[in-house]
DSSP file (Angstrom, degrees, kcal/mol; ACC not computed):
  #  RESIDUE AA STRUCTURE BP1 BP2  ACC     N-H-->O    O-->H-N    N-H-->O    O-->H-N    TCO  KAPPA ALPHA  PHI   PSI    X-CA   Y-CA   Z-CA
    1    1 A X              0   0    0      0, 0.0     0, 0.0     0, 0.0     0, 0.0   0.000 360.0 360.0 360.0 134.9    0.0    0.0    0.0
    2    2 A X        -     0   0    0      1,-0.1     3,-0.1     0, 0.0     0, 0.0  -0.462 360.0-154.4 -63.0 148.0    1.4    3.5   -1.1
    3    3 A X  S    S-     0   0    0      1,-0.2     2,-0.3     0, 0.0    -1,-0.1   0.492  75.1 -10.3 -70.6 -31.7    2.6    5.8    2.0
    4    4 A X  S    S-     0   0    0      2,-0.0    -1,-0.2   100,-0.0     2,-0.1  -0.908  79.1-100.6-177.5 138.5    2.1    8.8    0.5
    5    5 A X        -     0   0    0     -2,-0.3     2,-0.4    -3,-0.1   100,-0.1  -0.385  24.6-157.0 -85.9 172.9    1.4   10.1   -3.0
    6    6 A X        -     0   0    0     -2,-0.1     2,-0.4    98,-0.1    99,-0.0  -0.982  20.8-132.7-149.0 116.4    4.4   11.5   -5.3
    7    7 A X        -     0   0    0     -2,-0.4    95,-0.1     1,-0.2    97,-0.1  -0.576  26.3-118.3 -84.9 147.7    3.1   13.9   -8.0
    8    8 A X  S >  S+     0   0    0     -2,-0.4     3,-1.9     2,-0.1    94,-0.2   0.834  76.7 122.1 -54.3 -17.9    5.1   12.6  -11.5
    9    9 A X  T 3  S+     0   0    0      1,-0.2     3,-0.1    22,-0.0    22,-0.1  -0.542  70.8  37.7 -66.8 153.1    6.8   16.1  -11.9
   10   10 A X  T 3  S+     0   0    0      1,-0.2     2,-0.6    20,-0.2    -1,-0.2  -0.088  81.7 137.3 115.3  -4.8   10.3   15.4  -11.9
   11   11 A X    <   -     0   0    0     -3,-1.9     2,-0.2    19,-0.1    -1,-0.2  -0.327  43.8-148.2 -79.7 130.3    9.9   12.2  -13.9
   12   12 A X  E     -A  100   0A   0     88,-1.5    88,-3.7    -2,-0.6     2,-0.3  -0.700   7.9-152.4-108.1 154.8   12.7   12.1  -16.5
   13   13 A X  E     +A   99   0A   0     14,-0.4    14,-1.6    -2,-0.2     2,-0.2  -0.898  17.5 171.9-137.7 136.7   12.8   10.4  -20.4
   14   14 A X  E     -H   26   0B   0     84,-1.2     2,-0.3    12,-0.3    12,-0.2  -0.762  20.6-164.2-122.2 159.8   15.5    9.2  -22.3
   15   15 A X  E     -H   25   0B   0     10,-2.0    10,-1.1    -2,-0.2     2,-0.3  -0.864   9.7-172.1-155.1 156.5   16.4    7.4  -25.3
   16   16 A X  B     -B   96   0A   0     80,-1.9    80,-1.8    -2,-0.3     8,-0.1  -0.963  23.1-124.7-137.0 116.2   20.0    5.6  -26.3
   17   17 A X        -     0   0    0     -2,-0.3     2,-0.2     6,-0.2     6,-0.2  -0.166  47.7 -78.8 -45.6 165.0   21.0    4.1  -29.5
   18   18 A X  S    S+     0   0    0     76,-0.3     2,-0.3     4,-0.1    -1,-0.2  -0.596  88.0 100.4 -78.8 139.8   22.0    0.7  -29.7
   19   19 A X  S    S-     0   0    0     -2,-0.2     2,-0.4    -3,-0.1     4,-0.0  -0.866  70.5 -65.5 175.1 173.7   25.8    0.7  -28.4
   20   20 A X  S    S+     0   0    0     -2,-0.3     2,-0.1     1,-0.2     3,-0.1  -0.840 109.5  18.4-107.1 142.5   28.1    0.0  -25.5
   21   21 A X  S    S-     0   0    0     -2,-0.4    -1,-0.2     1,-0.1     2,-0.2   0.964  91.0-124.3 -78.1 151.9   27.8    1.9  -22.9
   22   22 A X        -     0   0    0     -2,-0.1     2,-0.4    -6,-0.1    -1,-0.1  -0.394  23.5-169.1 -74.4 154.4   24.5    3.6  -23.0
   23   23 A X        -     0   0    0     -6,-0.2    -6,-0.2    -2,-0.2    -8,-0.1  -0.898  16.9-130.0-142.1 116.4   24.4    7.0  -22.9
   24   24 A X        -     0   0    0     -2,-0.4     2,-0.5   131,-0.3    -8,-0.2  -0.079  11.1-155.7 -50.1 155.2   21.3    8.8  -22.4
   25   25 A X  E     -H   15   0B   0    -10,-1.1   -10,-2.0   131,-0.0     2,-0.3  -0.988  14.9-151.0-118.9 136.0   19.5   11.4  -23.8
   26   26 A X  E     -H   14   0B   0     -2,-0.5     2,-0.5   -12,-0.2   -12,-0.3  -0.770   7.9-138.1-105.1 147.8   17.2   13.2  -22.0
   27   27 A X        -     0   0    0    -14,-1.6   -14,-0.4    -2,-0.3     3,-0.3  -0.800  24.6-134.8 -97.8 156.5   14.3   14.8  -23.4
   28   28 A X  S    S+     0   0    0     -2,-0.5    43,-0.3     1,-0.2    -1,-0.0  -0.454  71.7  23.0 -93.8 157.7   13.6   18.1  -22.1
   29   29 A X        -     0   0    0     -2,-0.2    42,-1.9     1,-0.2     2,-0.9   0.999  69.7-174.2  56.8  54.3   10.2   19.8  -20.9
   30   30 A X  E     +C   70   0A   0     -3,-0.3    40,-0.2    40,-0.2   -20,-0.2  -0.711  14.2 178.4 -81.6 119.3    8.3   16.5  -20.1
   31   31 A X  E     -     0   0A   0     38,-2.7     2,-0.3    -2,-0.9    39,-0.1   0.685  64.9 -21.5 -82.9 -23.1    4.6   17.4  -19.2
   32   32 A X  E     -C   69   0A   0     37,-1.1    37,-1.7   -21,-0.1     2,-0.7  -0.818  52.9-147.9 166.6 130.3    3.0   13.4  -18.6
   33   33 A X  E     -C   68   0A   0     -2,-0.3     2,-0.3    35,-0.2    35,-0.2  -0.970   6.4-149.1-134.3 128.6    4.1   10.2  -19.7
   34   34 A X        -     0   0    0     33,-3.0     2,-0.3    -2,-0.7    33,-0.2  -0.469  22.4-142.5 -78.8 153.9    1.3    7.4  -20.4
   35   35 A X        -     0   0    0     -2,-0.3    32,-0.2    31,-0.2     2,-0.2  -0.605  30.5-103.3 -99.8-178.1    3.2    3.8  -19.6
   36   36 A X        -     0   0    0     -2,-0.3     2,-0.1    28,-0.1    29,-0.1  -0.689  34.8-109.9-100.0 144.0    2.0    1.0  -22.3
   37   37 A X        -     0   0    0     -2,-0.2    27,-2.1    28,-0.1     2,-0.4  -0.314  14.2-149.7 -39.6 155.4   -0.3   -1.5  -21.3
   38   38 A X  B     +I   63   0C   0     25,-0.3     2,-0.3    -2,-0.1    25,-0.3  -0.879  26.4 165.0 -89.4 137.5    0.6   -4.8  -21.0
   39   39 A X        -     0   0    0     23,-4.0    23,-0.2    -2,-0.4     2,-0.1  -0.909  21.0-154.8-138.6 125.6   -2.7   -7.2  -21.9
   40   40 A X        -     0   0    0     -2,-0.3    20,-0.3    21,-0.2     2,-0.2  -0.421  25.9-100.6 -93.7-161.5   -2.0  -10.8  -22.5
   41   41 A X        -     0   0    0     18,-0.2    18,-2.4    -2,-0.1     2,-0.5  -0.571  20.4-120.5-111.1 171.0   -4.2  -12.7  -24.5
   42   42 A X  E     -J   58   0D   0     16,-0.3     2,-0.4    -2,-0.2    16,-0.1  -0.917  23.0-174.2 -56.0  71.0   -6.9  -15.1  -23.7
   43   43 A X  E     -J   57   0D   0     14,-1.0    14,-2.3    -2,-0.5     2,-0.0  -0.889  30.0-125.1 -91.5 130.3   -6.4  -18.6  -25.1
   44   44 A X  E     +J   56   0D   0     -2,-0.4    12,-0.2    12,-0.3    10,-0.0  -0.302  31.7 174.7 -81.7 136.3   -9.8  -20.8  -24.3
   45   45 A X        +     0   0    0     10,-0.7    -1,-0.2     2,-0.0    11,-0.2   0.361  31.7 146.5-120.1 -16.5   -8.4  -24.1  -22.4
   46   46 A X        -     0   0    0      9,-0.8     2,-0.5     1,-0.1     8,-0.1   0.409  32.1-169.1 -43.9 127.2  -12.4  -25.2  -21.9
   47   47 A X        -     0   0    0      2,-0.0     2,-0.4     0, 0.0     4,-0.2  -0.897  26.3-124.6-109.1 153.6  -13.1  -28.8  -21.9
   48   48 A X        +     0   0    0     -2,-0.5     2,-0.2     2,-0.1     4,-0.1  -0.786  59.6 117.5-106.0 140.2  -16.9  -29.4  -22.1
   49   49 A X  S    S-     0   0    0      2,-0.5    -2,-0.0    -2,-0.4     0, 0.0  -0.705  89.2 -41.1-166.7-150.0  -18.3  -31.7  -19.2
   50   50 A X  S    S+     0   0    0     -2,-0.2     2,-0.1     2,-0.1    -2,-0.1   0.575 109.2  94.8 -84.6  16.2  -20.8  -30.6  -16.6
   51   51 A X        -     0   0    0     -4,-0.2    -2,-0.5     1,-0.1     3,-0.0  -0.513  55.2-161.3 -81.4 144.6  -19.2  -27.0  -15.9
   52   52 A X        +     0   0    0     -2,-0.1     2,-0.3    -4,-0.1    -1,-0.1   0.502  59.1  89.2-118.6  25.5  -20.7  -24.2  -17.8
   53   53 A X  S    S-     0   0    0      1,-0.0     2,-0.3     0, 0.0    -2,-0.1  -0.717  77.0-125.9-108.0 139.9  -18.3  -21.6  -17.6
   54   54 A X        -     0   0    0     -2,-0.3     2,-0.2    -8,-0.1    -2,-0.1  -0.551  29.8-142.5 -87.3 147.9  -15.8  -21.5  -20.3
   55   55 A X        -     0   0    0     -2,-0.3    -9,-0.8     2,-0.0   -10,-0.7  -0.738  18.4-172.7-106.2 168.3  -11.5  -21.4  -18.5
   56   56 A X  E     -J   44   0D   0    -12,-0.2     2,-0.3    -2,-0.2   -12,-0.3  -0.926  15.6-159.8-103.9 134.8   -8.6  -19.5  -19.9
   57   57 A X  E     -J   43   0D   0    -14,-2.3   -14,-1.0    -2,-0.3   -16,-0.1  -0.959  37.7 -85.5-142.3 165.7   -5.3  -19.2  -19.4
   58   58 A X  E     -J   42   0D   0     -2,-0.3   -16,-0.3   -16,-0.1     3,-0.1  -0.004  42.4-178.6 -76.4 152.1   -2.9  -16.3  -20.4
   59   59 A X        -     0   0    0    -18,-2.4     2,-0.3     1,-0.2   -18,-0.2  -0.003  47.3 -31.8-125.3-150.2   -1.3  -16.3  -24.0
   60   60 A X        -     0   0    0    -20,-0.3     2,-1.5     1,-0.1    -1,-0.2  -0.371  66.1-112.3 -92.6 130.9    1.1  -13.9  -25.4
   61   61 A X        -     0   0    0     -2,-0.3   -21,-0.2   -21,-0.2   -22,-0.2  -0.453  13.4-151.1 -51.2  59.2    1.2  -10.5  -24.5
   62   62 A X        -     0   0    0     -2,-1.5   -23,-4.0   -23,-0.2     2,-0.5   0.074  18.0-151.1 -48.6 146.2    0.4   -7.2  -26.4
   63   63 A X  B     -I   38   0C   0    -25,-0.3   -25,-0.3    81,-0.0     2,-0.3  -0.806  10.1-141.2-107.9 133.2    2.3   -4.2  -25.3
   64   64 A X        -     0   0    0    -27,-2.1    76,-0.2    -2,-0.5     2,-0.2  -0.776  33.2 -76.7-113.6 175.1    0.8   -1.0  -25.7
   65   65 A X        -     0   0    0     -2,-0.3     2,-0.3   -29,-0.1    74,-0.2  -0.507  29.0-138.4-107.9 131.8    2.4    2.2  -26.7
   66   66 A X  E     - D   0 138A   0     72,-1.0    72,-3.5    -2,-0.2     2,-0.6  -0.658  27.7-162.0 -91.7 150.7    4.6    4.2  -24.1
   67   67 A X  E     - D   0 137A   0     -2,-0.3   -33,-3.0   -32,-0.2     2,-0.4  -0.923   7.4-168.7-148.5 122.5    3.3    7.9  -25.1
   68   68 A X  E     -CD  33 136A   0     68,-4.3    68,-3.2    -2,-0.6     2,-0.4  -0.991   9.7-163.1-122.9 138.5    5.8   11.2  -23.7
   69   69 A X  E     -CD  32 135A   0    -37,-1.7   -38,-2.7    -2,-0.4   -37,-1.1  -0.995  13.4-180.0-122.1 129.4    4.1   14.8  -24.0
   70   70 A X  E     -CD  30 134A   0     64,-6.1    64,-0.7    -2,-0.4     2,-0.3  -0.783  42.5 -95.7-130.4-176.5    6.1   18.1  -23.9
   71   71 A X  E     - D   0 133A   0    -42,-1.9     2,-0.3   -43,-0.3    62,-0.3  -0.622  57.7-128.9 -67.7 133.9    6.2   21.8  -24.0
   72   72 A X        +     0   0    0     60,-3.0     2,-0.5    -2,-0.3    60,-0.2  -0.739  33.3 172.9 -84.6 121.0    7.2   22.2  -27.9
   73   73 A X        -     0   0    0     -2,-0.3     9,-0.2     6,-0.1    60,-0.0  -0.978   5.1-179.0-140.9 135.7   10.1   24.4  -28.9
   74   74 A X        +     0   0    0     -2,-0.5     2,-0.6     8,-0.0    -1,-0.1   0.094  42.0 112.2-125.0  23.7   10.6   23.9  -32.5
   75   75 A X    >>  -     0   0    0      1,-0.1     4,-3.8     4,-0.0     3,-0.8  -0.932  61.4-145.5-103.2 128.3   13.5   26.1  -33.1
   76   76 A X  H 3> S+     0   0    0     -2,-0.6     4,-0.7     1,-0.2    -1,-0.1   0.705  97.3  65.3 -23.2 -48.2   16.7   23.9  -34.1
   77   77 A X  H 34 S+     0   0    0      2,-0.2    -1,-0.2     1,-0.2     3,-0.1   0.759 113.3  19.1 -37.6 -70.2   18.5   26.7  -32.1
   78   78 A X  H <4 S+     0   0    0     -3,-0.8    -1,-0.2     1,-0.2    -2,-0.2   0.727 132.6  31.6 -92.4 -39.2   17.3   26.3  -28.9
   79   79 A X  H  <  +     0   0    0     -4,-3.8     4,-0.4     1,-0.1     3,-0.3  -0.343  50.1 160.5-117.7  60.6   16.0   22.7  -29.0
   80   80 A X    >X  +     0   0    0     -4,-0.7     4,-2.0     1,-0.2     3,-0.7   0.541  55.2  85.3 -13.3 -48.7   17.4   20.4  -30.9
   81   81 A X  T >4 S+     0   0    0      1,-0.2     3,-4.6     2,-0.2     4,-0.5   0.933  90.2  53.3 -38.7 -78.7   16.3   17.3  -29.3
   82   82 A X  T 3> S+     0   0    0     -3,-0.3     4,-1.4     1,-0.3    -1,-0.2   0.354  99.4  58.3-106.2  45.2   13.3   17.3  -31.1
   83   83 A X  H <> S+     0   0    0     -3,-0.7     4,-2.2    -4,-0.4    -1,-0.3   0.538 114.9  49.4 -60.7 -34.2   14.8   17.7  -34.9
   84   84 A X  H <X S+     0   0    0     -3,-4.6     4,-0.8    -4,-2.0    -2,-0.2   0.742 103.5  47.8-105.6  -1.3   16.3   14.7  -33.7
   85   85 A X  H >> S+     0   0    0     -4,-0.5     3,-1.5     2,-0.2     4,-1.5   0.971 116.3  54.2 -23.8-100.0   13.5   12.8  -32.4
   86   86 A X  H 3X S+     0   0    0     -4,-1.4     4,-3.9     1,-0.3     5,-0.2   0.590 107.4  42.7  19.9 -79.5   12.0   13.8  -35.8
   87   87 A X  H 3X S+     0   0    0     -4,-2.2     4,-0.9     2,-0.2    -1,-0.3   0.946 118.3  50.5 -79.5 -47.6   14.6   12.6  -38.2
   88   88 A X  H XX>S+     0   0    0     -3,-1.5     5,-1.2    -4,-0.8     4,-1.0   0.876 111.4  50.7 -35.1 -60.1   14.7    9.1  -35.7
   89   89 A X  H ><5S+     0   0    0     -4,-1.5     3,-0.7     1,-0.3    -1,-0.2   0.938 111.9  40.7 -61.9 -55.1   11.1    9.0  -36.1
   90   90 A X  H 3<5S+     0   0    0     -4,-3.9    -1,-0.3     1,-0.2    -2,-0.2   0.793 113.0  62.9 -73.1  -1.3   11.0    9.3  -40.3
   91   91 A X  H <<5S-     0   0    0     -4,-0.9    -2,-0.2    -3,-0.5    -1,-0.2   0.723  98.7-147.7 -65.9 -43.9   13.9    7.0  -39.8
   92   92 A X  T <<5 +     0   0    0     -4,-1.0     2,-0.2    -3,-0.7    -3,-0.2   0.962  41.8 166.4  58.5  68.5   11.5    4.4  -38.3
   93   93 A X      < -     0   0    0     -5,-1.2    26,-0.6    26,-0.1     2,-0.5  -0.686  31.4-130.2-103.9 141.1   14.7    3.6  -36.4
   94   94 A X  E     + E   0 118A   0     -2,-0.2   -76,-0.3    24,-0.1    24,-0.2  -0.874  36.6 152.1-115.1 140.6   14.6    1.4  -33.2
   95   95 A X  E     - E   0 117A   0     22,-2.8    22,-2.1    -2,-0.5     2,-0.8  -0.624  44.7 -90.7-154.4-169.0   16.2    2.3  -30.2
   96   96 A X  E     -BE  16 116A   0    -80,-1.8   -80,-1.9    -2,-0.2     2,-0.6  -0.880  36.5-179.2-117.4 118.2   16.2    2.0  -26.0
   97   97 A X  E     - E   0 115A   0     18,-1.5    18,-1.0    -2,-0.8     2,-0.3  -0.982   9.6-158.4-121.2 141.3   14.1    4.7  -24.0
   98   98 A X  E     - E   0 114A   0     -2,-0.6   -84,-1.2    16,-0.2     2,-0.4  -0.965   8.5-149.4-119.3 141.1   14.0    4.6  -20.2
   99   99 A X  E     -AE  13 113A   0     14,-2.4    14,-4.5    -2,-0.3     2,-0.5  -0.956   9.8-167.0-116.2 133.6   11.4    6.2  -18.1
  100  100 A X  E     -AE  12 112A   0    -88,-3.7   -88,-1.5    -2,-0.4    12,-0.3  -0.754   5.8-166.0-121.0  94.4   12.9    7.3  -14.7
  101  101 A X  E     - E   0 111A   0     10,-1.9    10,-3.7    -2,-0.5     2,-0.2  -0.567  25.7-123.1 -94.6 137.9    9.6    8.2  -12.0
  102  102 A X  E     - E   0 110A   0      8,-0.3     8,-0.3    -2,-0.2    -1,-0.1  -0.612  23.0-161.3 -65.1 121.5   10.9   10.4   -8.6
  103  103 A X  S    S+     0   0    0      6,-4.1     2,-0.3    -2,-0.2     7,-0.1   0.515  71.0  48.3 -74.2 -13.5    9.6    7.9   -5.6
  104  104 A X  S >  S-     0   0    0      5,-0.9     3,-1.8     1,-0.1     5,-0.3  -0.906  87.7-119.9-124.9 150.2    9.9   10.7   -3.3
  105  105 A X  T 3  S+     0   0    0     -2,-0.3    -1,-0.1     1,-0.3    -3,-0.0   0.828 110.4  60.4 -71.2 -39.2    8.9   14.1   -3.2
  106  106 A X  T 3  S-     0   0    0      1,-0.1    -1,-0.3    -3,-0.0    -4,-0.0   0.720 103.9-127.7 -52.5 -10.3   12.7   15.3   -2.8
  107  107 A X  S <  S+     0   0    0     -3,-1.8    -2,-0.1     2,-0.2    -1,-0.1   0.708  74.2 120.3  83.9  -8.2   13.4   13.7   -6.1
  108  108 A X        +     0   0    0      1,-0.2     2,-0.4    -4,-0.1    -1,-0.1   0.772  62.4  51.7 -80.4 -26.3   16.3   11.8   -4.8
  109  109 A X        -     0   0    0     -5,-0.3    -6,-4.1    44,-0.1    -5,-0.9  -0.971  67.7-166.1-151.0 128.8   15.3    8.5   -5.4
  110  110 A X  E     -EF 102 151A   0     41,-1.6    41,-2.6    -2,-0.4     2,-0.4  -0.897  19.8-145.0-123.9 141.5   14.1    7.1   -8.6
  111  111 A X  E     -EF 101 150A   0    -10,-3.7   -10,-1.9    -2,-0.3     2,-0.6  -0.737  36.3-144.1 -95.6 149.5   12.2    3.8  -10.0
  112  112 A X  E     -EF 100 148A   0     37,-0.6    36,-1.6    36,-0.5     2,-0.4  -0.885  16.3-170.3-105.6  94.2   13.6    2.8  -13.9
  113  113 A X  E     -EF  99 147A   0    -14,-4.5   -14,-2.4    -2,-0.6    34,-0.2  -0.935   4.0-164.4-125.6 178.7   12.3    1.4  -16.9
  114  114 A X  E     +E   98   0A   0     32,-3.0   -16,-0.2    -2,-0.4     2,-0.2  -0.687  12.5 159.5-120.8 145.3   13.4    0.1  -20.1
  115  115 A X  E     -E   97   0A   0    -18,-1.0   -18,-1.5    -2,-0.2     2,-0.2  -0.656  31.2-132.2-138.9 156.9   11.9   -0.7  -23.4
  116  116 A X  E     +E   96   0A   0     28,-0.3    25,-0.9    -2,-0.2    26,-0.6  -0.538  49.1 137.9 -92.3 154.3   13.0   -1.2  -26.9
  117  117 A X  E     -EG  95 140A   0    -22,-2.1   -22,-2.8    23,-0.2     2,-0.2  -0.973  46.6-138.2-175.3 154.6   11.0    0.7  -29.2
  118  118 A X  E     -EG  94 139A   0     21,-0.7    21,-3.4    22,-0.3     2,-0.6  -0.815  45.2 -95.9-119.3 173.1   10.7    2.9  -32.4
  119  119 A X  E     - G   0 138A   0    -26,-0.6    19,-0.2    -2,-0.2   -27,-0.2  -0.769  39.9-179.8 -91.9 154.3    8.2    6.3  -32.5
  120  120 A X  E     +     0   0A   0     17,-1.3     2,-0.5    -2,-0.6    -1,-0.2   0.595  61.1  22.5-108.5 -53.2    5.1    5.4  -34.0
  121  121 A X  E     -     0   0A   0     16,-0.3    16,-1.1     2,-0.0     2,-0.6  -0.960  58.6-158.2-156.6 118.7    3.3    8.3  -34.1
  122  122 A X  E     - G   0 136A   0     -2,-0.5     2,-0.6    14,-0.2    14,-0.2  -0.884  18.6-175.2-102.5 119.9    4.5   12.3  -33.9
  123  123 A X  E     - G   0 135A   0     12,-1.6    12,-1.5    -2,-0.6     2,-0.8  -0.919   7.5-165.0-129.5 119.1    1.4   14.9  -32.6
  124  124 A X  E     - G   0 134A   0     -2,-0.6     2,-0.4    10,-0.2    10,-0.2  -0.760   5.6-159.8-110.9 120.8    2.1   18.4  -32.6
  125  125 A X        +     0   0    0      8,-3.9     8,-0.5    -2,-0.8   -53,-0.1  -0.821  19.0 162.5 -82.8 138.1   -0.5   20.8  -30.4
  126  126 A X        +     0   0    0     -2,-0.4     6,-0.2     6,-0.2    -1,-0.1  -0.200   5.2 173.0-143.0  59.6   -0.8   24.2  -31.0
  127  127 A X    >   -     0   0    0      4,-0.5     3,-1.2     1,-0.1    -2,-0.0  -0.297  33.9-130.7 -61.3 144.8   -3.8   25.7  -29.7
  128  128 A X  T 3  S+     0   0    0      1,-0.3    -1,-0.1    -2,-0.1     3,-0.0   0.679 111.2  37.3 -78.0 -11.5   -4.0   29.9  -30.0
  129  129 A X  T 3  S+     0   0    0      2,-0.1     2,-0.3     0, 0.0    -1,-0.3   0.008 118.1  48.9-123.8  38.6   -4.9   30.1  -26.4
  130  130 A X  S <  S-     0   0    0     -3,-1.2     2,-0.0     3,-0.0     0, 0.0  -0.885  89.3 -66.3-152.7 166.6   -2.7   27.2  -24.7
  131  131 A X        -     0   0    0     -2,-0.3     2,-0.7     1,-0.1    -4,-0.5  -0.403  47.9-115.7 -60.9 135.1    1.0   25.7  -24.6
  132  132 A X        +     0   0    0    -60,-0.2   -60,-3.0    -6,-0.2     2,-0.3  -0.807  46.7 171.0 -65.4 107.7    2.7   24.1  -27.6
  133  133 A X  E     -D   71   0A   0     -2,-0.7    -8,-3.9    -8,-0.5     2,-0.3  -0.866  20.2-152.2-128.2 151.4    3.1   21.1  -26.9
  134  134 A X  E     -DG  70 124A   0    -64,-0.7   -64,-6.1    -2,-0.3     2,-0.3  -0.922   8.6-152.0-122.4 146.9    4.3   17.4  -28.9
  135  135 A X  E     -DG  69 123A   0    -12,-1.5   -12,-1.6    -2,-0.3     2,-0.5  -0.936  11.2-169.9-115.0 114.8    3.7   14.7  -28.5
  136  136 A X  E     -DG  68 122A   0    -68,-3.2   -68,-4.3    -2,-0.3     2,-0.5  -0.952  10.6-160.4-131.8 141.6    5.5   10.9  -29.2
  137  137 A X  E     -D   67   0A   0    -16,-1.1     2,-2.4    -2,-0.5   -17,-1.3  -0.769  14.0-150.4-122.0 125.6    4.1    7.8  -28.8
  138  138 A X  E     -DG  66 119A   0    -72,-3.5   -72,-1.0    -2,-0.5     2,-0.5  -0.494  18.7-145.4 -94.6  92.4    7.3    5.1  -28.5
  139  139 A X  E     - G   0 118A   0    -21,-3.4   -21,-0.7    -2,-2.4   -74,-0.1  -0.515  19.1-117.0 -67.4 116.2    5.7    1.5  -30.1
  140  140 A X  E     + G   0 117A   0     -2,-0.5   -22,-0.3   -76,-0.2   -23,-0.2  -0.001  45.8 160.6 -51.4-179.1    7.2   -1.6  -28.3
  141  141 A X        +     0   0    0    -25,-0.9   -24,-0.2   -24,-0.1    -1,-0.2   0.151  51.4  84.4-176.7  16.0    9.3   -3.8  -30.8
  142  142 A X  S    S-     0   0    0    -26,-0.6     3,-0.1     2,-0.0   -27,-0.0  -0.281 100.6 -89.8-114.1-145.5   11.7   -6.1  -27.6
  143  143 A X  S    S-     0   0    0      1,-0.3     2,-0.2    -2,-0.1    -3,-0.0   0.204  88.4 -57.4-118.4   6.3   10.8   -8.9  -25.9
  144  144 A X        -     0   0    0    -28,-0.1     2,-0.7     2,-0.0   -28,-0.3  -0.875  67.5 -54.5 145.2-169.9    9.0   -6.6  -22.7
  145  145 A X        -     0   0    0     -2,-0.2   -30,-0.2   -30,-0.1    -5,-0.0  -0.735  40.7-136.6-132.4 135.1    9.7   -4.0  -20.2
  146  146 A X        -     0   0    0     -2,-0.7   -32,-3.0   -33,-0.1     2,-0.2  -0.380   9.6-159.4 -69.7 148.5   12.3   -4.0  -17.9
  147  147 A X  E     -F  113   0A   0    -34,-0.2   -34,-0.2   -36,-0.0     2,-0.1  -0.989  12.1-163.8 -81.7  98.9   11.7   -2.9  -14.5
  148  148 A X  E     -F  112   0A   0    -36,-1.6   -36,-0.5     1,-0.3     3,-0.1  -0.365  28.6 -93.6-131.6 147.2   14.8   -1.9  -12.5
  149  149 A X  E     -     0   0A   0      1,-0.1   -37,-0.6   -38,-0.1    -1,-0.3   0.019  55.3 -87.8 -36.6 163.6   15.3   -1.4   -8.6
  150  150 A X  E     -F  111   0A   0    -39,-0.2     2,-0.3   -41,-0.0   -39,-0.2  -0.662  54.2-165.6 -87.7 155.4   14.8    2.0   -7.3
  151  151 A X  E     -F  110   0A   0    -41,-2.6   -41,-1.6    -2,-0.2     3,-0.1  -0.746  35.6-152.1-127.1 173.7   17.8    3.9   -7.4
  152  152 A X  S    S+     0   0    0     -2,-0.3     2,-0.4   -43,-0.2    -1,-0.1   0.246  89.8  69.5-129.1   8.7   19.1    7.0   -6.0
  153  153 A X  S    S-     0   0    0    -43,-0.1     2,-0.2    -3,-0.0    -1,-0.2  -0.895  75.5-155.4-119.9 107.3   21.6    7.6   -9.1
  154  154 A X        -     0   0    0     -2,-0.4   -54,-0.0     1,-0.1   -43,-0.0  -0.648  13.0-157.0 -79.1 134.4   19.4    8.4  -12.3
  155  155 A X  S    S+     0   0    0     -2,-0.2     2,-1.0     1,-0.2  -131,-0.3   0.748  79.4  69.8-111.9 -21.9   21.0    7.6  -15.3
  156  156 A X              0   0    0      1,-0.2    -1,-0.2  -144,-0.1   -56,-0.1  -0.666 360.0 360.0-102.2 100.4   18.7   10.4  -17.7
  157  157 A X              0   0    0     -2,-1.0    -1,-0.2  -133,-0.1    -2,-0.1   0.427 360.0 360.0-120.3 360.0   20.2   13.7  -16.3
């Protein structure tokens, strides 16, 4: 049971090409990151006798798509990042993002995940009386997503 709730600001985004050793990139001006589902499937196990309830049990797992929204700065200039997002993204290129959420309200101490994944899907906001904001929606494409101890050294600074 949670002790106390821990609002997501602070919660840091990364991505690493494939290489030894990773080195993050962080994206900057993250506003809310969705996590992916996991759903595994249903495969029917029923044998028919005097039960009438059909059994299951669980079959391979769809992943659903991990989705980072930020403040939008679309000059090269100043932001870079996401020109390079961008070109990744028309790339279809597949790559490692880690999501790193603050467990504590100081910030100090953070829980880690992993998944391999390419973007899917680019949405750019720009309402006349609101923040610019984009949006990328990271499609899984490994084998699931790691979950890492909590740490108090965060590896997307």
């Amino acid at each position: 049971m949670a002790t106390g709730a821990v609002l997501g600001n602070g919660t840091r985004v990364g991505y690493s090409p494939l290489g030894s050793p990773v080195a993050w990139t962080r994206i900057p001006q993250v506003l809310e990151v969705d996590f992916p589902s996991e759903s595994p499937d249903k495969v029917d196990k029923t044998v028919h006798g005097t039960s009438k309830y059909k059994a299951n049990f669980p079959g391979m797992v769809e992943v659903g798509d991990l989705t980072v929204r930020c403040l939008a700065d679309f000059d090269e200039v100043t932001s870079p990042i996401y020109g390079a997002l961008q070109v990744l993204h028309d790339a279809q290129t597949e790559i490692y993002w880690r999501v790193e959420i603050p467990t504590n309200r100081a910030q100090s101490r953070f829980k880690p995940f992993e998944l391999y994944g390419y973007i899917g899907e680019v949405t750019i906001g720009v309402p006349i009386d609101d923040k610019q904001t984009i949006a990328f929606s990271i499609v899984h494409s490994g084998t699931g997503i790691s979950r890492y101890a909590t740490t108090g050294s965060p590896s997307v600074v």
